[in-house]
C-alpha positions in Angstrom: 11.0 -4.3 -20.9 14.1 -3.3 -20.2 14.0 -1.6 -17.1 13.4 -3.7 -13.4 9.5 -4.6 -12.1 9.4 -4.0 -8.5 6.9 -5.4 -6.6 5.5 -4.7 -3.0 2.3 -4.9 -1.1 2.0 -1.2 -0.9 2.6 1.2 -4.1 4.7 4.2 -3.3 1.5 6.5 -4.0 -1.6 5.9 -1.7 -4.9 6.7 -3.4 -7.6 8.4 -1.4 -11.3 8.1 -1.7 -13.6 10.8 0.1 -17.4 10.2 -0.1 -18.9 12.2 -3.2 -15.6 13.7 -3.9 -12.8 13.1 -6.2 -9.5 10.7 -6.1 -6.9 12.2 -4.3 -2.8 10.8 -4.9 -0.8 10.8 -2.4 3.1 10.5 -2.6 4.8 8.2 -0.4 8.6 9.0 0.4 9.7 5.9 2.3 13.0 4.5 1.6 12.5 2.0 -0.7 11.1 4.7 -3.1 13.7 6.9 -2.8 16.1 3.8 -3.4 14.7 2.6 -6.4 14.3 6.2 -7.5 18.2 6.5 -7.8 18.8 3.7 -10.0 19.9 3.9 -13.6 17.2 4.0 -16.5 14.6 4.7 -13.3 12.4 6.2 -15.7 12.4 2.1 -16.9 11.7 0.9 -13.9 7.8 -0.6 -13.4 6.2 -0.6 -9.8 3.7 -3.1 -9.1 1.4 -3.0 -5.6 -1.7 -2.3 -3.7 -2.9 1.5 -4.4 -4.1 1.9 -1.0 -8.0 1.9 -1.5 -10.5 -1.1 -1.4 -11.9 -2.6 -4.9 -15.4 -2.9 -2.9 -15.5 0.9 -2.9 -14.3 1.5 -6.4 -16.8 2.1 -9.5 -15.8 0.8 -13.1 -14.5 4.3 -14.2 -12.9 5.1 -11.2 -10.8 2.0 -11.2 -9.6 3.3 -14.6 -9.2 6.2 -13.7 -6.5 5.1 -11.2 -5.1 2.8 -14.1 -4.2 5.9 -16.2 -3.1 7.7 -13.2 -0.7 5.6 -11.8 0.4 4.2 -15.3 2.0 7.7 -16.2 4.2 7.5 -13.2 5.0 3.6 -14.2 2.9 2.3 -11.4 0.6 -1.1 -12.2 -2.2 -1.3 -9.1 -3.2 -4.8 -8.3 -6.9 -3.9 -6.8 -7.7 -5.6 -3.6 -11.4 -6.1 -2.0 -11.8 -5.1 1.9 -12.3 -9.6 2.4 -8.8 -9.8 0.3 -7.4 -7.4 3.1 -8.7 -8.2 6.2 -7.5 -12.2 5.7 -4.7 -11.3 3.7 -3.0 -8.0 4.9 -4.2 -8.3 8.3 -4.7 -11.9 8.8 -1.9 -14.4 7.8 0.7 -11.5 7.1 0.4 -9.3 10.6 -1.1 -11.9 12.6 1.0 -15.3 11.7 3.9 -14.0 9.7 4.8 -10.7 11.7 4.2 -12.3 14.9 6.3 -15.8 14.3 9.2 -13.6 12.4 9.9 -11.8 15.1 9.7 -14.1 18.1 6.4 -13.8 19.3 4.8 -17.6 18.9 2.4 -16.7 21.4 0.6 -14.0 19.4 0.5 -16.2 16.7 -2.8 -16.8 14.9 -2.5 -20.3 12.7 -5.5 -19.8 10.7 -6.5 -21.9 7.5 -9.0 -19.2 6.1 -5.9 -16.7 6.3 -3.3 -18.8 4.7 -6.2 -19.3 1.4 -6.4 -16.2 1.4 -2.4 -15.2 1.3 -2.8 -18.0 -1.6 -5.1 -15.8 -2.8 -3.6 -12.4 -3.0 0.0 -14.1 -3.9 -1.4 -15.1 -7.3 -3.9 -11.8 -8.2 0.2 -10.0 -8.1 0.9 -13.0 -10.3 -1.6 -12.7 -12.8 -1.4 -9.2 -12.9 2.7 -9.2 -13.1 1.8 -12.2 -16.5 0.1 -9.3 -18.1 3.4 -7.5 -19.5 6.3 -9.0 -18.0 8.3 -10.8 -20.7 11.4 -13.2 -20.7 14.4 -11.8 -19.4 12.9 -9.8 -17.2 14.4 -8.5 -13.9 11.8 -8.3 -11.4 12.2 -7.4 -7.6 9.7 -8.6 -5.3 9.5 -7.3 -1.3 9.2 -8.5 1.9 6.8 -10.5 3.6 3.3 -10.5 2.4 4.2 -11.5 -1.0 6.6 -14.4 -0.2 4.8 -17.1 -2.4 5.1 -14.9 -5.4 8.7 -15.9 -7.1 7.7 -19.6 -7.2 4.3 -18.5 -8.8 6.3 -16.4 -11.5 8.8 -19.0 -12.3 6.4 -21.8 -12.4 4.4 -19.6 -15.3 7.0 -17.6 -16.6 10.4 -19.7 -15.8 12.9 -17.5 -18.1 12.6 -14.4 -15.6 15.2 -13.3 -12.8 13.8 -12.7 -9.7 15.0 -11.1 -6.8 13.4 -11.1 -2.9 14.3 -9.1 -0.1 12.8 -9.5 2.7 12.8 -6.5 5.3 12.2 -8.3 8.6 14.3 -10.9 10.6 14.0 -14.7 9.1 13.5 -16.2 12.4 15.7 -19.7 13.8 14.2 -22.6 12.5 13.3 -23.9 16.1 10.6 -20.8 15.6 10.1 -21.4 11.7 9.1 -24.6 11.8 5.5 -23.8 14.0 4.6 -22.4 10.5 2.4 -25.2 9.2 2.7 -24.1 5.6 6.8 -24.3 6.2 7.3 -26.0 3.1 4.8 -24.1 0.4 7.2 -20.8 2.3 10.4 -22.5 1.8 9.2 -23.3 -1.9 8.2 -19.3 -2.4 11.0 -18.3 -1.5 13.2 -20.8 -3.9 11.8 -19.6 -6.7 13.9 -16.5 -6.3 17.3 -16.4 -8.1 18.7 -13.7 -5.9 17.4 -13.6 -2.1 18.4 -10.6 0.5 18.3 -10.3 4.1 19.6 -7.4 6.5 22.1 -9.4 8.4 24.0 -12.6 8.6 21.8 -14.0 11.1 18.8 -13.7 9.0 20.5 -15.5 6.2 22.1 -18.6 8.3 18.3 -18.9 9.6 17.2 -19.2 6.0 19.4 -21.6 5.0 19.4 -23.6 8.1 15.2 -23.9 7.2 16.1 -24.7 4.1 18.4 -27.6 5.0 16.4 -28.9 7.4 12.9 -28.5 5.2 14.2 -29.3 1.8 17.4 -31.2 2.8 18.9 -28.5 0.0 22.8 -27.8 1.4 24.7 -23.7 0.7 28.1 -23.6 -0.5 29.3 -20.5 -0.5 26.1 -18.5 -0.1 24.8 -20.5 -3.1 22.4 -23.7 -3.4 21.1 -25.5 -6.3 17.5 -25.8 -6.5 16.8 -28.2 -9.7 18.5 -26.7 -12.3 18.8 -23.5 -11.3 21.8 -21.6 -8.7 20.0 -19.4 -5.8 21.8 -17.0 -3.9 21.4 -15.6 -0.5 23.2 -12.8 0.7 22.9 -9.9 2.9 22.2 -6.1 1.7 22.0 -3.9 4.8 19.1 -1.5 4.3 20.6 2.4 4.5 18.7 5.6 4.4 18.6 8.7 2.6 21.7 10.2 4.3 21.9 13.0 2.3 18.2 14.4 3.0 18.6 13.2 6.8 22.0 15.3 7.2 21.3 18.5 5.5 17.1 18.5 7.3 18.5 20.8 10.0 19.3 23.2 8.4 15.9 23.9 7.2 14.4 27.1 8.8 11.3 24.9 9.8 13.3 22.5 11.5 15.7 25.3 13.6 12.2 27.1 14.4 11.2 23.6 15.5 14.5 23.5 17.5 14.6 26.4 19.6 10.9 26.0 20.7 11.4 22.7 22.3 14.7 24.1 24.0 12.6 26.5 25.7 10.5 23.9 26.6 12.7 21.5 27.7 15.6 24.5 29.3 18.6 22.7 31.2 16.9 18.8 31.1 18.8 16.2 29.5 16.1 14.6 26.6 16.3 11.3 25.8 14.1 10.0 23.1 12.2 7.0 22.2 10.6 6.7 18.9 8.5 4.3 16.9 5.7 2.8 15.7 3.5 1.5 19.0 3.9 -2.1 18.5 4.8 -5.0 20.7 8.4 -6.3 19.1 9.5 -2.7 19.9 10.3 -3.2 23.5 8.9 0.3 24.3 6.8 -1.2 27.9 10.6 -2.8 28.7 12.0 0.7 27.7 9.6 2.1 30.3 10.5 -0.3 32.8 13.9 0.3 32.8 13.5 3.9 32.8 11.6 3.6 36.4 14.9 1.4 37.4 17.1 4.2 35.6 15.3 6.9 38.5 15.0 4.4 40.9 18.9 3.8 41.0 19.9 7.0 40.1 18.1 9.7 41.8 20.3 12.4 41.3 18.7 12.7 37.8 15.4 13.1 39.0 13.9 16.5 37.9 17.0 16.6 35.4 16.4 14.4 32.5 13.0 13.7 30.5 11.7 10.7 28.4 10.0 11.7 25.3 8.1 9.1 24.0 6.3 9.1 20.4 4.7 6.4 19.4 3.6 6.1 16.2 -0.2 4.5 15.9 0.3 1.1 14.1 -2.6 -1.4 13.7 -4.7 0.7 16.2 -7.9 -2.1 15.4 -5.7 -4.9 16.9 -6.7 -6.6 20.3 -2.8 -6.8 20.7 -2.3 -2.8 20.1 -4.7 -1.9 21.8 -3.7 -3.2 24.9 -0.7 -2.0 24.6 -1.5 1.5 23.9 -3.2 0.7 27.7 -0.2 -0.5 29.3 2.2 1.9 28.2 -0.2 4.7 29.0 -0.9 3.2 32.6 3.0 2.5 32.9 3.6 6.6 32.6 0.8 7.6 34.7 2.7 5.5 36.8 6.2 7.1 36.8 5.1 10.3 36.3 3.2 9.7 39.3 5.9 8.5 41.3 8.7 11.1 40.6 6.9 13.6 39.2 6.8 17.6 40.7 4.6 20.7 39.2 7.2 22.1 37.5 8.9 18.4 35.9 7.1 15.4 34.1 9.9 12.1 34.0 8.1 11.1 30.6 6.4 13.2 27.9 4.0 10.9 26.0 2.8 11.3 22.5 0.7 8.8 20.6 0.6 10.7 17.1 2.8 10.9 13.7 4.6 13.9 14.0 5.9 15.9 11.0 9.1 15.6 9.4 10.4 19.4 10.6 9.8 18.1 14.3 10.7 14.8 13.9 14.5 16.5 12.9 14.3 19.1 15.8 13.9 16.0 17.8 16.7 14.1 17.1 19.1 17.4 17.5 17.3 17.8 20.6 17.9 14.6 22.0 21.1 13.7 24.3 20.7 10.2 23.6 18.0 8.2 21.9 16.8 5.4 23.2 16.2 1.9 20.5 15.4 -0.9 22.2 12.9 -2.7 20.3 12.9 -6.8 21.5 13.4 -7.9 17.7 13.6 -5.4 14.6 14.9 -6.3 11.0 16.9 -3.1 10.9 15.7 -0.1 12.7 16.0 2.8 10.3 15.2 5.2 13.3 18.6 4.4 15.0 20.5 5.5 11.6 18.2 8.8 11.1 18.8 10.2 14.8 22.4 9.7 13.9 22.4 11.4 10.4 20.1 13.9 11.5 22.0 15.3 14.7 23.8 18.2 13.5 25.7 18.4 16.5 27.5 15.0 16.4 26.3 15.1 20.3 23.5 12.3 20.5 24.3 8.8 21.5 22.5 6.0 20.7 21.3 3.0 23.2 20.6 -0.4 20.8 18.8 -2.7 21.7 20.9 -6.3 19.8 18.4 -7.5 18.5 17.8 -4.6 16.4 19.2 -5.5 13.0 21.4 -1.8 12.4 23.4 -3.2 15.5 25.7 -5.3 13.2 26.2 -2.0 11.8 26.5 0.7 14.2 28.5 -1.0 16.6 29.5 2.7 18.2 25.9 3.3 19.7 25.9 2.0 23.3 24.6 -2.0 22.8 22.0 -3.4 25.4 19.8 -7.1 25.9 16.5 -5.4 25.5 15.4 -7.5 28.1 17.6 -6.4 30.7 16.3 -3.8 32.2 19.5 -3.4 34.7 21.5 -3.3 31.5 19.3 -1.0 29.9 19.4 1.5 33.3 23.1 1.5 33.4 23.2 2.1 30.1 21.1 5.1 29.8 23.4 6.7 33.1 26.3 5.7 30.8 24.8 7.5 27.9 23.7 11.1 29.6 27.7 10.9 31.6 29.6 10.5 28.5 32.0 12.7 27.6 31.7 15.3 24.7 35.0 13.5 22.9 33.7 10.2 23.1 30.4 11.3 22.0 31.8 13.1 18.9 33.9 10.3 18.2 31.3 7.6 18.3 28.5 9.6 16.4 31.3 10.7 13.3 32.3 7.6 13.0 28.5 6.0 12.8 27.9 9.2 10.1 30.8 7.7 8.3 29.5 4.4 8.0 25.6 5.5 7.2 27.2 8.2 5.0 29.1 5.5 2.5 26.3 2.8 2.9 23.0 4.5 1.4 19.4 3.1 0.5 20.7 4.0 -3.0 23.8 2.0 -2.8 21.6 -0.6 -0.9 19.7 -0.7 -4.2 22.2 -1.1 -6.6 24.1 -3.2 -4.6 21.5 -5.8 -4.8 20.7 -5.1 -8.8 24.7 -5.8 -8.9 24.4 -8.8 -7.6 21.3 -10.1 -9.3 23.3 -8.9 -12.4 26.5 -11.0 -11.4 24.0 -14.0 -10.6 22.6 -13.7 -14.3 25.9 -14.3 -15.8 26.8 -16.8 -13.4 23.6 -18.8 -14.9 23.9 -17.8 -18.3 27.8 -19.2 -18.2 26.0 -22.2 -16.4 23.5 -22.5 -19.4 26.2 -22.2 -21.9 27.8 -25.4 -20.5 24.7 -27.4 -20.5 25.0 -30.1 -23.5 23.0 -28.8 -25.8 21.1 -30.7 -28.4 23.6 -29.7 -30.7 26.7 -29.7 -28.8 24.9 -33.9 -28.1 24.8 -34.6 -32.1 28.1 -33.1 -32.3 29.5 -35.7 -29.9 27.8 -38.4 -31.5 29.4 -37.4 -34.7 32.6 -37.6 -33.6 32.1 -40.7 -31.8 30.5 -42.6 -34.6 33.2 -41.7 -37.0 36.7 -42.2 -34.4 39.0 -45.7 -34.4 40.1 -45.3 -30.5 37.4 -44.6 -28.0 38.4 -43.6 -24.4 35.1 -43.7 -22.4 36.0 -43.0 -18.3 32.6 -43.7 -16.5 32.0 -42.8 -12.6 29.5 -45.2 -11.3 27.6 -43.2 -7.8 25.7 -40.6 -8.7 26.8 -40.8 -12.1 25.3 -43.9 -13.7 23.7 -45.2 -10.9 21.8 -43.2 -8.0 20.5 -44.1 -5.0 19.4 -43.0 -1.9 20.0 -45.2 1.8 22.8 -47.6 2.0 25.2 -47.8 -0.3 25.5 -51.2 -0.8 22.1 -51.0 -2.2 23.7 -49.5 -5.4 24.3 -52.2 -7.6 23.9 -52.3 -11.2 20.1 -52.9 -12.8 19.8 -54.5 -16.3 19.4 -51.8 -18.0 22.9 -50.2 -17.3 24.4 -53.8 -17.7 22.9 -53.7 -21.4 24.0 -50.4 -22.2 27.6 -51.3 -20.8 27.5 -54.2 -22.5 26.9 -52.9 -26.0 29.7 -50.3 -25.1 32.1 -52.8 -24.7 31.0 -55.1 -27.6 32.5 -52.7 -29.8 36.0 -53.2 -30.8 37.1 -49.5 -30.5 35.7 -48.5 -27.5 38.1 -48.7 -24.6 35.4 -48.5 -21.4 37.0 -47.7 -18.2 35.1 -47.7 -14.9 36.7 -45.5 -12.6 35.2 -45.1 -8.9 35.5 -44.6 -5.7 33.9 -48.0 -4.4 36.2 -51.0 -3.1 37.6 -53.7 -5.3 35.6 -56.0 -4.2 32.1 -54.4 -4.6 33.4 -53.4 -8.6 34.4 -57.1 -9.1 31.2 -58.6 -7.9 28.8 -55.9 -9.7 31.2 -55.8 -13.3 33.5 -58.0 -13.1 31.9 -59.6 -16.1 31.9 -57.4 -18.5 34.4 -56.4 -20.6 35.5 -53.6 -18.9 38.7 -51.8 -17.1 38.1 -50.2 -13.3 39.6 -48.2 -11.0 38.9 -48.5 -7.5 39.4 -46.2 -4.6 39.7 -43.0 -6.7 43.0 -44.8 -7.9 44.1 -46.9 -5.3 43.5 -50.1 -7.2 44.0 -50.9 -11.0 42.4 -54.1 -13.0 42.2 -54.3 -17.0 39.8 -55.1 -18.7 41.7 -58.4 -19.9 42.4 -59.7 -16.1 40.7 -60.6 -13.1 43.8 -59.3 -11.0 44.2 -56.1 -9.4 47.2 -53.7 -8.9 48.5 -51.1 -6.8 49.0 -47.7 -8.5 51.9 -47.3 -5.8 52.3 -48.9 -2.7 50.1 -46.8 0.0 50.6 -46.8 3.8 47.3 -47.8 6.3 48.5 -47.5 9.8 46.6 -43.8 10.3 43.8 -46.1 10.0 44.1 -46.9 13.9 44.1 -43.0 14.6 41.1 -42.0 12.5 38.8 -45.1 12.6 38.1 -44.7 16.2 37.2 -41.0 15.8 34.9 -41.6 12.5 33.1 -44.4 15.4 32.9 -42.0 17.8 30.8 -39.4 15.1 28.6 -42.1 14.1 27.7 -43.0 18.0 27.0 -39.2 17.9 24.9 -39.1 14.5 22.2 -41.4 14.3 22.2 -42.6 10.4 26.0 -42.2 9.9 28.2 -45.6 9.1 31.7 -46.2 8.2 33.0 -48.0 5.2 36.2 -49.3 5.4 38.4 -49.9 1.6 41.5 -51.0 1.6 43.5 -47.4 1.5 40.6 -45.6 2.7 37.9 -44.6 5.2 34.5 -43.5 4.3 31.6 -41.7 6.4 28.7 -42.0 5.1 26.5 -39.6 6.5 23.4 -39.7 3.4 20.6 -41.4 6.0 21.8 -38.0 8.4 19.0 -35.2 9.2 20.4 -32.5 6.3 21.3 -30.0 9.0 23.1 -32.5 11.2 24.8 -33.8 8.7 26.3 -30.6 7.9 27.1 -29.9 11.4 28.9 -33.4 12.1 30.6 -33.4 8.7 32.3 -30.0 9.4 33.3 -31.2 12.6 34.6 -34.3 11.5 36.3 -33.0 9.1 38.0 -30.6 11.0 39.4 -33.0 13.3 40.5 -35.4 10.8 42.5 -32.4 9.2 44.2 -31.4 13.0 45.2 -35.3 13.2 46.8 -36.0 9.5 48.6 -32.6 9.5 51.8 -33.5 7.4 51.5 -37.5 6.6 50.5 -37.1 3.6 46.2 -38.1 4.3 43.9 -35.9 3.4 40.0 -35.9 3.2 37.6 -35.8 -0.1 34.1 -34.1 0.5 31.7 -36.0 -1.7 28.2 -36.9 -2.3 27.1 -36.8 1.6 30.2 -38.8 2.2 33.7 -38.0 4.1 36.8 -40.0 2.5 39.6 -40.1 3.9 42.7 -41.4 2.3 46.4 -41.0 0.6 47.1 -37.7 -1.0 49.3 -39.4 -3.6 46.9 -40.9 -5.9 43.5 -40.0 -7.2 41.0 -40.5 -10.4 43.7 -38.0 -12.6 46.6 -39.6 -11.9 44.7 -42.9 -12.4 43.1 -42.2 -15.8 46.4 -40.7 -16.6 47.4 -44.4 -17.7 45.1 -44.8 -19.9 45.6 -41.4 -21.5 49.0 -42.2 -22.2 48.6 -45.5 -23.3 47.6 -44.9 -27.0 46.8 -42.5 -29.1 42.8 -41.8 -28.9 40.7 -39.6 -31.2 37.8 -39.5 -29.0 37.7 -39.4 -25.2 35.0 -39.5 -23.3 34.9 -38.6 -19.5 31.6 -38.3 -17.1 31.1 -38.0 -13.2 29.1 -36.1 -10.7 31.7 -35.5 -7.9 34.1 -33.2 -6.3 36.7 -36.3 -6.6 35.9 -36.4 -10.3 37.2 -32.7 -10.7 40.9 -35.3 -10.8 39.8 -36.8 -13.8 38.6 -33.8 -15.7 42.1 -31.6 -15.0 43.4 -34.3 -16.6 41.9 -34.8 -20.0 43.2 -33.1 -22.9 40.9 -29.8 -24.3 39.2 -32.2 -26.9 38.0 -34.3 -24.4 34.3 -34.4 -24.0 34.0 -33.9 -20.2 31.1 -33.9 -18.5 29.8 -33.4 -14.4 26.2 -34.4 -13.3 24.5 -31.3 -12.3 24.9 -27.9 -12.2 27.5 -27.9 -10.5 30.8 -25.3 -11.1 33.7 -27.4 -12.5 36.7 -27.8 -14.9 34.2 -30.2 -17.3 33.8 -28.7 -20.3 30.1 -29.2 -20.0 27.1 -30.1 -17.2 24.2 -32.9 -17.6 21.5 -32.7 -15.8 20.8 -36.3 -14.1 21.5 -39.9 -14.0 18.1 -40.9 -16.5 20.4 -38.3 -19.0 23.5 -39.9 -19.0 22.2 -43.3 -19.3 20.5 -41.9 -22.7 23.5 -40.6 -23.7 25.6 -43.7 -23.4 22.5 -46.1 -24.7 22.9 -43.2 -28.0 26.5 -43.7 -27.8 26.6 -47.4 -27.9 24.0 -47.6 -31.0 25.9 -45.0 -33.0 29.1 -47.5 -32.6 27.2 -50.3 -33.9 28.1 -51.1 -37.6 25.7 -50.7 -40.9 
């Protein structure tokens, strides 16, 4: 299919049940919806979810019933039994996940029963998604209760693209790692090609966990998981501006309007608004409303609180003793400052319409958003779009993720609750001009960044990524493009052959002396280099030294220290490329010490024109950290002498500008004339080498990696069978 699968716990139609009646559909206008709604070829577009209404309940010609139903507005229901939900839904999603994600360990139920049945659920969207998605397929999977699906798809179907978002925080990994099923998350998650989050923050989290889980480093925003690239970027969620703007000027909404002015007269109205649950902050909202009246009594019989809250989860222990405190806390202060004819707080615990819900936003003088921790907050952009006026300000809490955004609204700790009072007196004192000018400019920004752009945005990207991967593919040596090179090989005079050793014909993980050459590699280099037209060159960053005591047997030429030192194949001597100063060795060696004293695992190498860090036996996310570092200060210190450092393979080299692997297989290239030439390494320093080589060459990096090869192999176990294939073709009939 053509158009994009979207999958999400909820469908955007609900389906009712009443006893002895009929099925009732019930249209859902949420955001997402109305997102997706607004993308090209919608009409394409497949939406895959729960319908809202428990498989216990459900006889055999009901459920297809809802089948055909739902299948003529391109909705597929995956059917879900009240044990499926109560684990599932309301066990490891709102009870571990929702909790952990947003800061609140101590809520946090770490259940074995509810992670089965997450399992569970995770592969019935699986199976159900198997039934007519089909390579090549774009599907888009939401938000937290489905976060094992993309490594389920791509482990059955692995020629898909799959993109995540996920549509509350990603917490620090101090908080992620009390998740004992960390890794099969991590792994979930991976199995995405294209991965969103609201805010920067969410995504450094993520790839910080990642690191630190998987050892798996970013560059750029991109990471390479196997064979494939993964992304992770951010896509601020927007609204429906357009239907949030033009709402008050609905008669409903203006009859709405002048009602509650009545009601309300001369008061100043602030508002607080959302769904009653704990990561909302609405208690501390309270609280600091009491301070607010407590240090500011002029405002007393002037200015009212409205508080809705929204019922969320109202079977909860948690909720419900909530609901209790809040409710006790405004007995409390209405209470305490109360008079007949004023109430401090006007309470509701209710969903309100959507008419009143407008009237209250152009009621309000300020709105009040505090919530503790919030993936976005799409209440703080609504009161904004909504307020014909341009007259409201906006109190956010920072940890709300639309505060990276709306960096006009008046920014608070949520757990200050001096802040918060000062704040809110700052907020009902501020001048017209400066209200205007703060609001328009937040309009502006929610104007231009939409829920529909939001969705495209993301479909861009995943679009971009594709081609990325397809260009990636296309370099991949092929089968063919491998019997091509064979051909050519078996029939040329003059071979070149430029071999990297680490990484490339040899890995290894620990100490890098522990790399040394087993018998296998010796025989395939030493068939190589029994044939009288192959010129073999070794060419590697490793010492002289090392490369003489590992090859210097064999017929072969090397390079070593990326150029520094030069020995034919016909000699035991080496050579200087060009004489190379050392004395910035006394500057740098004593701060490369001073990092490994710092980083446990870390050791220095010392060459003869060169330093090396070697930071592979480092904790992933520490090494990142303390290579950065490092090699910021190296940079400050060789600042015009001619040093510079090469990022490798977990390792920090620093050395002399003047020579590298190019300029050193450059000899060779010049030498003679060849009619084959053969070039293969794995590393950033190898990128020399490859610039250098004529178009004809066959160049070739280990791993996916982008580079100026002409092609990409996948691991060490392949190159070795290419060069064992290689050295039998050269054999003679």
């Amino acid at each position: 299919m053509s158009g994009v699968v979207v999958v999400s716990n909820r469908l955007p139609v609900s389906v009712r049940q009443e006893p002895n009646g009929p099925l009732s559909f019930l249209p859902s206008s949420g955001g997402l919806a109305t997102g997706l709604a607004s993308l090209p070829n919608a009409a394409e577009n497949l939406w895959v979810g729960w319908p809202g209404v428990s498989s216990d309940s459900l006889s055999k010609a009901e459920r297809r019933e809802i089948i055909k139903h739902l299948a003529d507005i391109n909705c597929r229901p995956v059917f879900l039994s009240d044990d499926d939900m109560e684990l599932y839904y309301y066990g490891f999603s709102n009870k571990t996940v929702w909790p952990l994600f947003h800061y609140f360990p101590m809520y946090t139920v770490y259940s074995h029963e509810y992670w089965e049945a997450y399992r569970k659920v995770n592969s019935l969207f699986c199976d159900e998604l198997l039934k007519f998605v089909k390579p090549g397929s774009t599907i888009w999977v939401h938000d937290y209760q489905l976060m094992l699906l993309p490594q389920m798809i791509r482990e059955r179907m692995p020629d898909v693209y799959i993109g995540f978002f996920l549509h509350i925080p990603f917490p620090s990994f101090e908080i992620f790692r009390l998740l004992p099923y960390r890794m099969e998350i991590i792994d979930g998650l991976l199995g995405a090609d294209l991965l969103g989050f609201h805010t920067y923050d969410y995504v450094r989290h993520f790839f910080s966990s990642v690191c630190r889980i998987k050892g798996i480093e970013q560059t750029l925003g991109e990471m390479r998981v196997g064979n494939r690239l993964v992304k992770a970027d951010t896509f601020p969620l927007g609204i429906d501006y357009e239907k949030f703007s033009t709402a008050p000027s609905m008669p409903e909404v203006e009859q709405e309007l002048a009602q509650m002015q009545e009601e309300f007269q001369d008061n100043q109205v602030i508002i607080s608004i959302d769904r009653l649950d704990y990561t909302k902050g609405i208690l501390q909202r309270l609280e600091a409303y009491d301070l607010f009246l407590h240090r500011y009594p002029d405002f007393i019989g002037k200015v009212t609180l409205v508080i809705l809250a929204v019922p969320s989860r109202v079977g909860v222990t948690e909720y419900q003793q909530l609901r209790e405190h809040v409710e006790r806390l405004v007995g409390r202060i209405n209470g305490e400052y109360g008079s007949l004819d004023w109430v401090p707080v006007r309470y509701m615990f209710r969903a309100v319409s959507f008419e009143k819900l407008i009237a209250l936003y152009n009621l309000a003088d300020v709105a009040l958003i505090t919530p503790l921790r919030d993936g976005m907050n799409l209440i703080a952009k609504e009161c904004i779009a909504a307020n014909k006026s341009n007259n409201i300000v906006l109190v956010l809490s920072e940890m709300a993720g639309a505060a990276s955004e709306l960096s006009e609204a008046v920014i608070v700790n949520a757990n200050n609750m001096g802040e918060i009072a000062d704040s809110i007196k700052q907020a009902l004192t501020m001048p017209d001009y400066e209200r205007k000018e703060r609001c328009v400019n937040m309009k502006r920004r929610l104007a231009n960044y939409t829920v529909k752009r939001w969705a495209n945005e993301f479909l861009n990207a995943m679009e971009l990524l594709r081609h990325k991967q397809e260009t990636m593919v296309s370099q991949k040596l092929s089968p063919s493009i491998r019997r091509k090179l064979l051909r050519q090989y078996e029939k040329a005079q003059n071979r070149l052959l430029l071999l990297d050793y680490d990484g490339t014909m040899v890995s290894f993980a620990g100490r890098p002396e522990k790399a040394g050459p087993d018998s296998e590699l010796i025989s395939i280099l030493q068939q190589l280099t029994d044939d009288p037209q192959n010129e073999v060159v070794i060419i590697s960053g490793r010492d002289r030294e090392t490369l003489s005591s590992w090859l210097g047997k064999l017929n072969v030429s090397m390079i070593a220290e990326h150029g520094g030192w030069l020995r034919g194949k016909n000699s035991d001597q080496w050579h200087n490329l060009e004489p190379m100063k050392t004395d910035w060795k006394e500057v740098i060696r004593p701060l490369m010490e001073t990092y490994v004293d710092r980083t446990p695992g870390a050791i220095i190498e010392e060459k003869d024109f060169a330093l090396v860090w070697h930071c592979r036996n480092v904790s992933p996310e520490l090494r990142h950290v303390r290579s950065q570092e490092l090699r910021d200060a190296i940079f400050h210190l060789t600042t015009n002498l001619g040093i510079g450092v090469l990022e490798g393979n977990k390792v920090l080299e620093v050395k002399n500008l003047s020579v590298n692997k190019g300029q050193a297989a450059q000899l060779w290239l010049e030498s003679k004339k060849w009619d084959f030439i053969f070039a293969v390494g794995d590393d950033t320093t190898d990128e020399f080498m490859f610039e250098a080589l004529p178009g004809s060459a066959y160049s070739i990096r280990v791993g996916y990696q982008i580079t100026k090869a002409r092609f990409n192999i996948e691991n060490v176990r392949d190159v070795r069978s290419l060069l064992n294939e290689m050295a039998k073709a050269g054999v003679p009939c």
